[in-house]
NUFI-74005 format. One record per residue (C-alpha): residue number from 1; x, y, z. Coordinates in steps of 0.02 Angstrom, whole numbers. Layout:
REM NUFI-74005
r n = NUM	x = X	y = Y	z = Z
...
END
This chain:
REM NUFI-74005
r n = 1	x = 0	y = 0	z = 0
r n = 2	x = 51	y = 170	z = -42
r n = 3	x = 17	y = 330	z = 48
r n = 4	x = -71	y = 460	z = -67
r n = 5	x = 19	y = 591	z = 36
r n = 6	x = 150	y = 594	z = 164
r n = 7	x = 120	y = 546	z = 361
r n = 8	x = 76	y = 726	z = 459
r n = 9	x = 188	y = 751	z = 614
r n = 10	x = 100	y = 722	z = 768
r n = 11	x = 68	y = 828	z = 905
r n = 12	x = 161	y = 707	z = 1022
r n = 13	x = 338	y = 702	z = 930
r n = 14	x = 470	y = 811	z = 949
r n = 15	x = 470	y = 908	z = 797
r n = 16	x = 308	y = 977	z = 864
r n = 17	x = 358	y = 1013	z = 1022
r n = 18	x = 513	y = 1117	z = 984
r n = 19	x = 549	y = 1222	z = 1148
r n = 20	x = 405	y = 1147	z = 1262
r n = 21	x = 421	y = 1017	z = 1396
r n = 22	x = 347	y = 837	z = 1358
r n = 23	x = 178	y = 841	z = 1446
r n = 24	x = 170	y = 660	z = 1498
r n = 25	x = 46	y = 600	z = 1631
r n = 26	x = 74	y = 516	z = 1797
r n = 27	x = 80	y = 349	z = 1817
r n = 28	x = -68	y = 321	z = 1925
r n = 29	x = -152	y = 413	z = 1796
r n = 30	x = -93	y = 313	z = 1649
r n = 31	x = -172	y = 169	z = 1724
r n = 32	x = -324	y = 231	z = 1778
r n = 33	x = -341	y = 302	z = 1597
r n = 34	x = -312	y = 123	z = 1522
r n = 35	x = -429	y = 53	z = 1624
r n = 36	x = -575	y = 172	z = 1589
r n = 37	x = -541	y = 140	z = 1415
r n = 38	x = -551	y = -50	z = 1427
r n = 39	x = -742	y = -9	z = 1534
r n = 40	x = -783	y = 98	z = 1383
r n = 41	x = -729	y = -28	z = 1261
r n = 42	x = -820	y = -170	z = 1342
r n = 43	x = -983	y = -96	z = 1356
r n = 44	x = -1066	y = -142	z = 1171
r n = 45	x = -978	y = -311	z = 1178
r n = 46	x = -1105	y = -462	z = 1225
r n = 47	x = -1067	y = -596	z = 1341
r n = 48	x = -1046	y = -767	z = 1301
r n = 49	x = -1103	y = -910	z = 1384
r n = 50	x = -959	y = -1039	z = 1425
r n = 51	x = -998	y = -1225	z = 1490
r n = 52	x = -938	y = -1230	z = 1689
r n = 53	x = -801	y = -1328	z = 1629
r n = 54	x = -730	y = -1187	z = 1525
r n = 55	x = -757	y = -1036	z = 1651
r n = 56	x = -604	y = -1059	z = 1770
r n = 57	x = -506	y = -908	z = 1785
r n = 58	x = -640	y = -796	z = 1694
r n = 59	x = -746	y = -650	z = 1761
r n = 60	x = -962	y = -660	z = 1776
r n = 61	x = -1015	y = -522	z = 1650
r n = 62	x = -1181	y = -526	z = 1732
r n = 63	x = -1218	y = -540	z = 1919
r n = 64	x = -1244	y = -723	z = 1972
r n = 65	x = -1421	y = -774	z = 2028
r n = 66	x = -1491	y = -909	z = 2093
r n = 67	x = -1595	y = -1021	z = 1962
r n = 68	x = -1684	y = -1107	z = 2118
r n = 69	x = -1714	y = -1111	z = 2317
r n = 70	x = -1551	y = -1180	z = 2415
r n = 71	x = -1588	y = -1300	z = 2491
r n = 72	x = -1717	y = -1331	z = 2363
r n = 73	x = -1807	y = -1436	z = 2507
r n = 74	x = -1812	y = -1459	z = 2682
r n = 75	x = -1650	y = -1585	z = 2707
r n = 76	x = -1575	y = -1687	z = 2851
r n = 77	x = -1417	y = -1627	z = 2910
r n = 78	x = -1365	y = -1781	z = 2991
r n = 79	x = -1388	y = -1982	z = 2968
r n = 80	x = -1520	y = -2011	z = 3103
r n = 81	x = -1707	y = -2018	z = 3118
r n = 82	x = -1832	y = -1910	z = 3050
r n = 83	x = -1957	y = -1897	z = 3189
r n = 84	x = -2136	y = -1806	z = 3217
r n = 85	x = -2213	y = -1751	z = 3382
r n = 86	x = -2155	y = -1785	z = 3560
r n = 87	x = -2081	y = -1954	z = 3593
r n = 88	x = -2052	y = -2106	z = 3608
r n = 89	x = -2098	y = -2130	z = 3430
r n = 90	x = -2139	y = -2291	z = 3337
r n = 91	x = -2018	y = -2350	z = 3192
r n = 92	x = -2073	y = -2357	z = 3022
r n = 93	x = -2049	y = -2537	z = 2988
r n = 94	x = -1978	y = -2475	z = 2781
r n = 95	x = -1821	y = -2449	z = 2707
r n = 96	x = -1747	y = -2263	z = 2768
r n = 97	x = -1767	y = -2112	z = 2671
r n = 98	x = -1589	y = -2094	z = 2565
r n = 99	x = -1514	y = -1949	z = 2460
r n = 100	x = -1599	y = -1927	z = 2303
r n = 101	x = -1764	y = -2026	z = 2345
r n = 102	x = -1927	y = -1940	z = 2370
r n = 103	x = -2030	y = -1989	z = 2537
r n = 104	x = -2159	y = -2117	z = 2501
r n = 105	x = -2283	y = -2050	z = 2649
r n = 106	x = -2308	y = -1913	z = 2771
r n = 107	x = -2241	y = -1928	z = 2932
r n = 108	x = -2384	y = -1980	z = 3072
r n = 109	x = -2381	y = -1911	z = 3224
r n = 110	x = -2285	y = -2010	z = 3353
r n = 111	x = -2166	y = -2096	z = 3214
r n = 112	x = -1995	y = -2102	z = 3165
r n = 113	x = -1911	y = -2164	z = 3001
r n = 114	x = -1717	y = -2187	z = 2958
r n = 115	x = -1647	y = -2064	z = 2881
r n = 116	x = -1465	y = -2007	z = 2773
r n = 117	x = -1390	y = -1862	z = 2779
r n = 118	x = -1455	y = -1742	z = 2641
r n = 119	x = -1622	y = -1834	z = 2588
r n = 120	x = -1752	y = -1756	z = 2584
r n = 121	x = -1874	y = -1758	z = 2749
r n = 122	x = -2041	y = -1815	z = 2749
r n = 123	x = -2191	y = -1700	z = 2757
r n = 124	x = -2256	y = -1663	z = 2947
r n = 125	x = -2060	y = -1692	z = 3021
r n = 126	x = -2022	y = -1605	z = 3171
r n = 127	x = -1841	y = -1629	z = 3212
r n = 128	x = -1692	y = -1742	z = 3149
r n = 129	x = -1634	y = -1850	z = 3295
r n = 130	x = -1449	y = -1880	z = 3271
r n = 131	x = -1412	y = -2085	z = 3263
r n = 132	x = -1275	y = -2064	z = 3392
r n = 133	x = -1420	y = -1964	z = 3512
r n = 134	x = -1535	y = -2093	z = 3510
r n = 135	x = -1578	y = -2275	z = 3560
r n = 136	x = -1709	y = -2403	z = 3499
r n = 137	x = -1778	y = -2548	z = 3585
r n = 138	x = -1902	y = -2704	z = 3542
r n = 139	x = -2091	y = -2662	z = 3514
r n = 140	x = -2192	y = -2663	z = 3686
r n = 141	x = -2329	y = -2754	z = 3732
r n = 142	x = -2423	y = -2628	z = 3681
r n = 143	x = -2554	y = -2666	z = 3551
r n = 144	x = -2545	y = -2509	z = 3453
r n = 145	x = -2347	y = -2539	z = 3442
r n = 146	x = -2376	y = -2706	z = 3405
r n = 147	x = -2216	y = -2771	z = 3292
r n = 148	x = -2135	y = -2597	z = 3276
r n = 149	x = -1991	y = -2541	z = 3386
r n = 150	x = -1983	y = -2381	z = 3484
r n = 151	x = -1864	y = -2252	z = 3473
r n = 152	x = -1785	y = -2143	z = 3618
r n = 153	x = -1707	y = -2012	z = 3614
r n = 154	x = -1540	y = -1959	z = 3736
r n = 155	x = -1550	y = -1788	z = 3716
r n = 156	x = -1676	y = -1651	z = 3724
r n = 157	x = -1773	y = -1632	z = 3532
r n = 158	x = -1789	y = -1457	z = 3469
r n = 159	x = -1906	y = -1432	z = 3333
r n = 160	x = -1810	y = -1405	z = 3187
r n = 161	x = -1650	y = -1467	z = 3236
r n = 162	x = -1536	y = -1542	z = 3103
r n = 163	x = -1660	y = -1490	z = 2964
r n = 164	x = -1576	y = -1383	z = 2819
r n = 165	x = -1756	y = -1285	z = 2794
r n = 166	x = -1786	y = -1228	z = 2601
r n = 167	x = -1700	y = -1054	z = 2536
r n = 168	x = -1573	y = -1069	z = 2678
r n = 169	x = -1456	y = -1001	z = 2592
r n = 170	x = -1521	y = -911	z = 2449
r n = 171	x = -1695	y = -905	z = 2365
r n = 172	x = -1732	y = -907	z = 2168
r n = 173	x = -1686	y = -738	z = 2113
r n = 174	x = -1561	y = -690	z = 2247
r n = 175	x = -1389	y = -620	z = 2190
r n = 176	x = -1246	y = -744	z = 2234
r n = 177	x = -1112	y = -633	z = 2169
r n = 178	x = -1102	y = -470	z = 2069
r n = 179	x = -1034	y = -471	z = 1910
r n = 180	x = -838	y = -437	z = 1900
r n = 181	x = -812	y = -594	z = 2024
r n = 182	x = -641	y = -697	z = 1960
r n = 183	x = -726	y = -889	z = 1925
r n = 184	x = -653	y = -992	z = 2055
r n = 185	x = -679	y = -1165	z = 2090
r n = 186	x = -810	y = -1145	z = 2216
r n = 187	x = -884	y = -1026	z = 2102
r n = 188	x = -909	y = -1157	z = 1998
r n = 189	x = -969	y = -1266	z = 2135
r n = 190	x = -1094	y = -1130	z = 2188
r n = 191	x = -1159	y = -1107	z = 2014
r n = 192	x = -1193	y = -1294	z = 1995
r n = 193	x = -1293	y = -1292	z = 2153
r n = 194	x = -1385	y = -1156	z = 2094
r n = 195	x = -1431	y = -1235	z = 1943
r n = 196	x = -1308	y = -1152	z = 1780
r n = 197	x = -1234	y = -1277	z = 1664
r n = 198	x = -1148	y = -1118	z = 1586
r n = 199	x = -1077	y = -954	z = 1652
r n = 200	x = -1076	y = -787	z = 1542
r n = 201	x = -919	y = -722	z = 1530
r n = 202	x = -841	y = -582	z = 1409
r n = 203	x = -760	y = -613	z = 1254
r n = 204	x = -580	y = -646	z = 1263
r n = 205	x = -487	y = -499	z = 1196
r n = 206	x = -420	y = -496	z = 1035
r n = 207	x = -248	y = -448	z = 1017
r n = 208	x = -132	y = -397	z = 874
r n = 209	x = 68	y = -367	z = 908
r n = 210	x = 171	y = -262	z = 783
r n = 211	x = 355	y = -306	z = 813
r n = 212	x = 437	y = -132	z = 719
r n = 213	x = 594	y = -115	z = 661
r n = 214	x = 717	y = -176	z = 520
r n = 215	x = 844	y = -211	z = 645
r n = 216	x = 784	y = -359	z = 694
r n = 217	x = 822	y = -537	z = 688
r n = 218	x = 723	y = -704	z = 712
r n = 219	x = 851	y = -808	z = 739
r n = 220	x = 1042	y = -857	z = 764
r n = 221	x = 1145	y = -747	z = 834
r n = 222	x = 1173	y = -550	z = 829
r n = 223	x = 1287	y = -456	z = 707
r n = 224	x = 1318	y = -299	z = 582
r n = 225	x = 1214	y = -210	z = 702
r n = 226	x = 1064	y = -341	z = 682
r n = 227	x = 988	y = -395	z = 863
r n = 228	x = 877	y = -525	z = 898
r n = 229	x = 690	y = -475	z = 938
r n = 230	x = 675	y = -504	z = 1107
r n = 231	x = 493	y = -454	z = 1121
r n = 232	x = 405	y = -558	z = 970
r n = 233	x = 441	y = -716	z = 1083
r n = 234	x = 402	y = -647	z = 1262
r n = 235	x = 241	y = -541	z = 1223
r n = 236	x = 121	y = -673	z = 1156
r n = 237	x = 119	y = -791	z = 1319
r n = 238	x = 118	y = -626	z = 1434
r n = 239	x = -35	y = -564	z = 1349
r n = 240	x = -100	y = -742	z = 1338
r n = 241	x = -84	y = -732	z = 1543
r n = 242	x = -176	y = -573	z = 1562
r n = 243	x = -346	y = -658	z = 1473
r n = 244	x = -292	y = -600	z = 1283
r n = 245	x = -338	y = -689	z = 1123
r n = 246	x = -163	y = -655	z = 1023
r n = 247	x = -224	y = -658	z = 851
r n = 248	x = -42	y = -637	z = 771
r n = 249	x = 152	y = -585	z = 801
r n = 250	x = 184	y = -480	z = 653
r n = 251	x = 371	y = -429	z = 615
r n = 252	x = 339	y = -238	z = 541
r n = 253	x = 490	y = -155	z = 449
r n = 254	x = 518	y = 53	z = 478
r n = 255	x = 411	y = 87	z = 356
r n = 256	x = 264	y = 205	z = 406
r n = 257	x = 153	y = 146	z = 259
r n = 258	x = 166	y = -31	z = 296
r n = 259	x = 125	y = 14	z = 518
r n = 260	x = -36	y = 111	z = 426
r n = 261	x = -93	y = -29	z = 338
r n = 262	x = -67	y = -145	z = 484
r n = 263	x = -133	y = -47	z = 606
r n = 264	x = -311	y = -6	z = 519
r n = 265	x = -343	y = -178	z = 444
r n = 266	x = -316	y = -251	z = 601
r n = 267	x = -482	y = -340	z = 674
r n = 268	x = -402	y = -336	z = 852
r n = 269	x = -488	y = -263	z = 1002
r n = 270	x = -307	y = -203	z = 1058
r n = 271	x = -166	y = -182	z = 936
r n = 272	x = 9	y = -175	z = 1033
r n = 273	x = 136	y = -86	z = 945
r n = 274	x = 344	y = -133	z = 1003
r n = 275	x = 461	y = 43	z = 978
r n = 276	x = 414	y = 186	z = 861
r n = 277	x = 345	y = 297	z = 989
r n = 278	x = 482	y = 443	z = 1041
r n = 279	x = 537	y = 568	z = 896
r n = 280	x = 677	y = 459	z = 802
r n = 281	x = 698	y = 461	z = 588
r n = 282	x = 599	y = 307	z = 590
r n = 283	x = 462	y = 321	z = 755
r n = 284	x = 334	y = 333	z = 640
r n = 285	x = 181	y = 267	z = 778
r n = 286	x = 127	y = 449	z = 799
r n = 287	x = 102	y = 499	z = 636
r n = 288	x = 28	y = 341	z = 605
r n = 289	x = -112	y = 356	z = 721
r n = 290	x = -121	y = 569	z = 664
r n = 291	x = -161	y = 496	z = 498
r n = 292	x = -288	y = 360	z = 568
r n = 293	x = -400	y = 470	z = 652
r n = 294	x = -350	y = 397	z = 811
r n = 295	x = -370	y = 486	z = 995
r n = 296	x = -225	y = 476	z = 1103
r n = 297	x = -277	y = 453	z = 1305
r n = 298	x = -91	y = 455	z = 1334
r n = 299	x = 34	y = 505	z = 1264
r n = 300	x = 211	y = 482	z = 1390
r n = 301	x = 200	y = 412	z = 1549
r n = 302	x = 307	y = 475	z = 1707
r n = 303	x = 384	y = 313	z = 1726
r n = 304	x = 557	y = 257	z = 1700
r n = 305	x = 587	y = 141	z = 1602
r n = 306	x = 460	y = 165	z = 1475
r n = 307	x = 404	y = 348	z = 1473
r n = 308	x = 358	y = 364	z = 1295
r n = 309	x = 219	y = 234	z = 1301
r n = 310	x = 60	y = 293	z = 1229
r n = 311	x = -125	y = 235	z = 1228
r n = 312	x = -226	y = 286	z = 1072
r n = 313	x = -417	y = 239	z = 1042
r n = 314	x = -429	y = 205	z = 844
r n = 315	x = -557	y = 283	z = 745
r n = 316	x = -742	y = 140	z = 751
r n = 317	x = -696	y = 14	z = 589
r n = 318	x = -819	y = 64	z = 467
r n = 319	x = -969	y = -45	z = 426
r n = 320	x = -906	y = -155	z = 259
r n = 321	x = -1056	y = -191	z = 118
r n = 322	x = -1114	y = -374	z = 144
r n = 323	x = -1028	y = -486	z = 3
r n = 324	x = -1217	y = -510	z = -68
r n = 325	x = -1262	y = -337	z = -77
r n = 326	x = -1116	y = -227	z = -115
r n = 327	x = -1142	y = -44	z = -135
r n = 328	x = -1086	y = 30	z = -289
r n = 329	x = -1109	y = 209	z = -241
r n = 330	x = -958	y = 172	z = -110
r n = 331	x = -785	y = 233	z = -131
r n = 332	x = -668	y = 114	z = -214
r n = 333	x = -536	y = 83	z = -63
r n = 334	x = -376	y = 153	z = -82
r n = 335	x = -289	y = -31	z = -58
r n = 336	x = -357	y = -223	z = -70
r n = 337	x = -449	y = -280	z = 88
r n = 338	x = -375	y = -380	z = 207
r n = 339	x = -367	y = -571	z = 206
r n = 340	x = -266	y = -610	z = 344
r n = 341	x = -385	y = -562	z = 497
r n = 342	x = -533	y = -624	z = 402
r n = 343	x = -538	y = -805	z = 483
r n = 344	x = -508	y = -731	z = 662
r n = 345	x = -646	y = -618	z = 639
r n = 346	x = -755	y = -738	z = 582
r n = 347	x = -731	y = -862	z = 749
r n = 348	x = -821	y = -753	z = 854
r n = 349	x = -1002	y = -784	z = 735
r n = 350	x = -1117	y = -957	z = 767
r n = 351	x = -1081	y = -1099	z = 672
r n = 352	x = -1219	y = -1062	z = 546
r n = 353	x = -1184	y = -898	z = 509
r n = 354	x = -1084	y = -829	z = 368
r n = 355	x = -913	y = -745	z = 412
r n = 356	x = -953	y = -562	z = 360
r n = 357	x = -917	y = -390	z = 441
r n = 358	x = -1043	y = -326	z = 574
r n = 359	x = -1203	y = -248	z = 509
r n = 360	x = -1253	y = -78	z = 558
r n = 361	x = -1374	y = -133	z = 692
r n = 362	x = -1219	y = -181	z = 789
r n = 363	x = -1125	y = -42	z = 892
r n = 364	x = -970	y = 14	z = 821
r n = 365	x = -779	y = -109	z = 853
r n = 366	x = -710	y = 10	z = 999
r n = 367	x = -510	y = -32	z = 959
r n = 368	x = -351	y = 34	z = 1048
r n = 369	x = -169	y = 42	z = 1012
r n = 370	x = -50	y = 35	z = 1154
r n = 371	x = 140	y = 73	z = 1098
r n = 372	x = 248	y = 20	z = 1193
r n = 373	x = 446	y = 75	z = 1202
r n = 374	x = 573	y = -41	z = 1093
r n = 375	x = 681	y = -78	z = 1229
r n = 376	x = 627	y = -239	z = 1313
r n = 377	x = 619	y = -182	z = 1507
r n = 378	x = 544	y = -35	z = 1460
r n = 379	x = 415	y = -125	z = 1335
r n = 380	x = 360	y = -234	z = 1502
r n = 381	x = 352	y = -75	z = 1592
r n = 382	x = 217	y = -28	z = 1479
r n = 383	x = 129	y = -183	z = 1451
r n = 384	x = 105	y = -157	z = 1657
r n = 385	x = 54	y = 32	z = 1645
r n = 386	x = -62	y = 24	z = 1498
r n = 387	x = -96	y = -146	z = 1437
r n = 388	x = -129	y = -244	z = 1600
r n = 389	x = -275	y = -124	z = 1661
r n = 390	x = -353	y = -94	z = 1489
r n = 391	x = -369	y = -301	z = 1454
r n = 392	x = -406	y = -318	z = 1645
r n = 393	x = -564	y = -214	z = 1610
r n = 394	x = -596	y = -288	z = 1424
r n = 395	x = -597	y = -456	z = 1525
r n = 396	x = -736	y = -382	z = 1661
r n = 397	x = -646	y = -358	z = 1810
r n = 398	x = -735	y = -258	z = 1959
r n = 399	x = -696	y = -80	z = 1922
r n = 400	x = -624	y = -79	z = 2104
r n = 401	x = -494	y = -187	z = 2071
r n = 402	x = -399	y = -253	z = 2236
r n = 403	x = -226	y = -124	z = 2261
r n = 404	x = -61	y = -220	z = 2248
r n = 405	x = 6	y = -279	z = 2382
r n = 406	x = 118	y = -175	z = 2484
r n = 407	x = 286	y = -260	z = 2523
r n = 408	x = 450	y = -174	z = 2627
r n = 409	x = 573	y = -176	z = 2520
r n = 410	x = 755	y = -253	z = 2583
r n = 411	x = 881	y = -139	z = 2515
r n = 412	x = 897	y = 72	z = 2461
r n = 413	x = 820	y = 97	z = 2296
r n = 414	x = 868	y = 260	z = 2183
r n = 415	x = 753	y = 352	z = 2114
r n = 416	x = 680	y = 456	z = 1978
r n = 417	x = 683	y = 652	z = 2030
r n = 418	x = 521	y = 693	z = 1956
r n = 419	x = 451	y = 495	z = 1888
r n = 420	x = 412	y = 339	z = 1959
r n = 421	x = 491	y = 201	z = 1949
r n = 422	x = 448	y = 3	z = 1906
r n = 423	x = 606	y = -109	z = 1974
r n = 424	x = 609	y = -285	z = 1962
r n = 425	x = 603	y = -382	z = 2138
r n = 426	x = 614	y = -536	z = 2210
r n = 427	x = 499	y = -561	z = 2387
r n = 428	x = 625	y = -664	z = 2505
r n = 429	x = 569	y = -678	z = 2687
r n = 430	x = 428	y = -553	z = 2698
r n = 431	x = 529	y = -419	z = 2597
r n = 432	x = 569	y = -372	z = 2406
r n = 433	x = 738	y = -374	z = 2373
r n = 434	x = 781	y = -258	z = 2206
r n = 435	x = 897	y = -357	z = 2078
r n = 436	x = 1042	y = -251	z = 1981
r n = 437	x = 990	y = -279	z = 1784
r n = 438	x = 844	y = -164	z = 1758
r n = 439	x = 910	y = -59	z = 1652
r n = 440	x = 779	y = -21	z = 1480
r n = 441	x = 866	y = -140	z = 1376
r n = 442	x = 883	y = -279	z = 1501
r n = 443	x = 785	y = -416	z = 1526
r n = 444	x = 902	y = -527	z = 1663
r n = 445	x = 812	y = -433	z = 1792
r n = 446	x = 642	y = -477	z = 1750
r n = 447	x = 673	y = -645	z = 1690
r n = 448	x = 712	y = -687	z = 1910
r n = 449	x = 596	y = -569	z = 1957
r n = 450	x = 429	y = -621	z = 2024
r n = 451	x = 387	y = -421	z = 2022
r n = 452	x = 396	y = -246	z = 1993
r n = 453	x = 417	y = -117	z = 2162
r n = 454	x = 340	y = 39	z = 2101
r n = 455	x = 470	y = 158	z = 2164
r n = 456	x = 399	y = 345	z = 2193
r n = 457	x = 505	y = 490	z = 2153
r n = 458	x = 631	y = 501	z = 2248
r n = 459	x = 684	y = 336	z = 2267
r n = 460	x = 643	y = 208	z = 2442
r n = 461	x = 743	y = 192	z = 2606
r n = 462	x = 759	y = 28	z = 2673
r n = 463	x = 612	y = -59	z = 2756
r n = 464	x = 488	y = 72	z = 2656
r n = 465	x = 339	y = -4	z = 2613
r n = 466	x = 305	y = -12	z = 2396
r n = 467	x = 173	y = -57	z = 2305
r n = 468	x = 221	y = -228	z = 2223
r n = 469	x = 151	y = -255	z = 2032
r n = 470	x = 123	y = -453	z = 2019
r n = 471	x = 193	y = -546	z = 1877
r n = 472	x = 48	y = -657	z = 1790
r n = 473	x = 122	y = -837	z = 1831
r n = 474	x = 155	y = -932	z = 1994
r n = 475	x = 332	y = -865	z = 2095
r n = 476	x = 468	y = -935	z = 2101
r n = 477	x = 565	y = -995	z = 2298
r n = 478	x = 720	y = -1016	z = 2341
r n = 479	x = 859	y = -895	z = 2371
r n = 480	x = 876	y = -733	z = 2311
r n = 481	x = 939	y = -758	z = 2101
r n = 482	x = 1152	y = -744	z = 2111
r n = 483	x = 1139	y = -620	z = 1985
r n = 484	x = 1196	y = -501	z = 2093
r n = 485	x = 1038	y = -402	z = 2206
r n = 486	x = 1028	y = -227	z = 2252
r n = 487	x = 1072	y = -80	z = 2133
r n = 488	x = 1245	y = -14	z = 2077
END
């Protein structure tokens, strides 16, 4: 594709800031912004209903309510005997009343029946005698008893005693949980007692990452100032972690018609962008996203590393004619449509339906671009700021998400004067211990980290408390990594 005219400079690069300071936004900020923007996105998108089975992990896009009474009868909470009235009581001579068996007949007055824990009790029960509370002996001579035994009981009977009454717990209609809740296993548990065989859930982000830059290698070993991409490899899984649907890795050469191609054909909820975004001969995200029509939310972040991340909403993708009914009044485009997102697109529609681009009864595609830095410490420090909260949100978590954990950290950290700072840590006996590789373009530190210490301007005296960004996969124990901890 060629561009009819060249990409505008943006109102975020250098060249247009001659003379002023870079207006970047604090990094509380930048994440609260993300976040909003993954709530906004998420609004017009649908749930889908997911078997039980399928659910772990996920978040309830609707509240959870209860399909039916819990208990949805009157149970016993105890083996023992079902009994009604005062006693003595006379023993039903038939088989005891199990789990899963409806009572044949109505408890009589004066008469007792076997009974298992959770079955349902007879009609006209008074109390559940406990088997270890109670003692039976042969019929007396009496007549009436004639043949049937009698039953004692050892302790005082209260009426209602071991019974689980109906709607207990919950009645039909009750909320169990609001939406937002994380699916846990006894989420799953309670939603099977409650009577779902499926949960709704949102739609998995889709994600699309642009790996820019002609410096770049795929494999074998660096040379004549070629590197190997670091990033292609790591961001997929990390994204995969965080809930995403990674549509593709793309490798993208410094070419700003080739990033405007990619980044408007794109069918992905979230397009993630790797370098291009400060004021070099070949950054070319900002004019990219000038000449999209896109919004920038953020543009720099006071964070090192990473400050000139940026979050961009792209303009709605336009409404395409159905393959049936084209419309020849339209525009001829300006370049062939794209083929490569089709199939991804079309995974989303029922089986029966024909892949095909949404119809104008459907809201508008809310996308986003998040660019993040080229350097691979600083590209993770912007998947954290901006990415994280934005798919957190796309995925329906509670807009009052919990606040990281707050850990003392172990050694003196330096700081930024004016920025925060994200440093990889390791937690070792109550404490986070700050490892020495965290420079931008360094990626030991993270790879023994199981964190990031947010790190106010400033910097941290030891034993401060900071705010402790998880990783998205399990810890790792032992000692602390003998890459050498603390800072030079």
């Amino acid at each position: 594709m060629t561009l009819k005219e060249p990409l505008p400079v943006a109102p975020g690069t250098a060249d247009a800031r001659a003379g002023q300071p870079h207006r970047a936004t604090a990094w509380p900020e930048a994440r609260a912004a993300a976040a909003r923007a993954g709530a906004s996105a998420r609004a017009g998108r649908a749930p889908l209903g997911v078997p039980l089975g399928q659910a772990l992990g996920q978040v309830l896009a609707e509240p959870l309510l209860a399909l039916t009474d819990l208990p949805p009868f009157d149970t016993s909470a105890m083996d023992g005997w079902a009994v009604a009235g005062p006693g003595p009581w006379a023993v039903r001579a038939e088989d005891a009343v199990l789990a899963g068996q409806a009572p044949e007949a109505e408890a009589a007055d004066g008469e007792a029946v076997r009974i298992a824990t959770g079955a349902r009790v007879p009609a006209g029960t008074t109390a559940v005698v406990r088997a270890e509370h109670a003692r039976t002996e042969p019929a007396p001579a009496d007549p009436a008893r004639a043949g049937r035994a009698v039953l004692h009981a050892l302790r005082e009977v209260v009426p209602g005693q071991d019974i689980r009454p109906r709607g207990q717990e919950c009645r039909t209609g009750d909320e169990l949980l609001p939406a937002g809740t994380v699916v846990t296993p006894a989420v799953l548990g309670l939603a099977a007692a409650a009577g779902y065989d499926e949960l709704p859930v949102p739609p998995r982000p889709r994600v699309e990452i642009l790996v820019l830059g002609d410096e770049l290698l795929t494999t074998g070993l660096p040379h004549d100032g070629l590197i190997r991409d670091a990033l292609g490899p790591m961001l997929g899984p990390w994204l995969a972690a965080l809930g995403a649907d990674v549509l593709a890795t793309r490798r993208i050469g410094d070419e700003a018609e080739e990033l405007y191609a990619a980044v408007t054909d794109s069918a992905a909820d979230l397009v993630l962008t790797t370098g291009g975004t400060a004021a070099g001969p070949v950054d070319h995200v900002h004019g990219v996203l000038d000449k999209a029509g896109a919004t920038l939310l953020v543009d720099g972040v006071k964070v090192r590393p990473g400050h000139p991340m940026l979050l961009a909403r792209l303009a709605p993708e336009p409404t395409r004619p159905e393959p049936t009914r084209p419309e020849p009044t339209r525009p001829e485009p300006t370049r062939p449509e794209p083929t490569r997102a089709e199939p991804a697109r079309s995974e989303s529609l029922p089986a029966e339906s024909t892949p095909s681009a949404p119809t104008r009864a459907e809201p508008p595609h809310v996308r986003h671009l998040v660019g993040l830095p080229g350097n691979p410490l600083a590209a993770v420090s912007g998947l954290l700021t901006l990415a994280q909260p934005l798919l957190a949100a796309l995925n329906g978590a509670a807009a009052a998400a919990p606040a990281p954990p707050r850990v003392p950290v172990r050694d003196e950290v330096p700081g930024h004067p004016y920025d925060t700072r994200l440093v990889p840590v390791v937690r070792r006996g109550g404490r986070a211990v700050p490892l020495r590789y965290n420079g931008p373009a360094m990626l030991r530190g993270i790879a023994a980290a199981d964190g990031l210490a947010v790190v106010p301007p400033g910097g941290a005296r030891p034993g401060q408390e900071l705010d402790v960004l998880d990783l998205p996969w399990p810890a790792a124990e032992g000692a602390v990594p003998a890459q050498g901890a603390c800072f030079t």
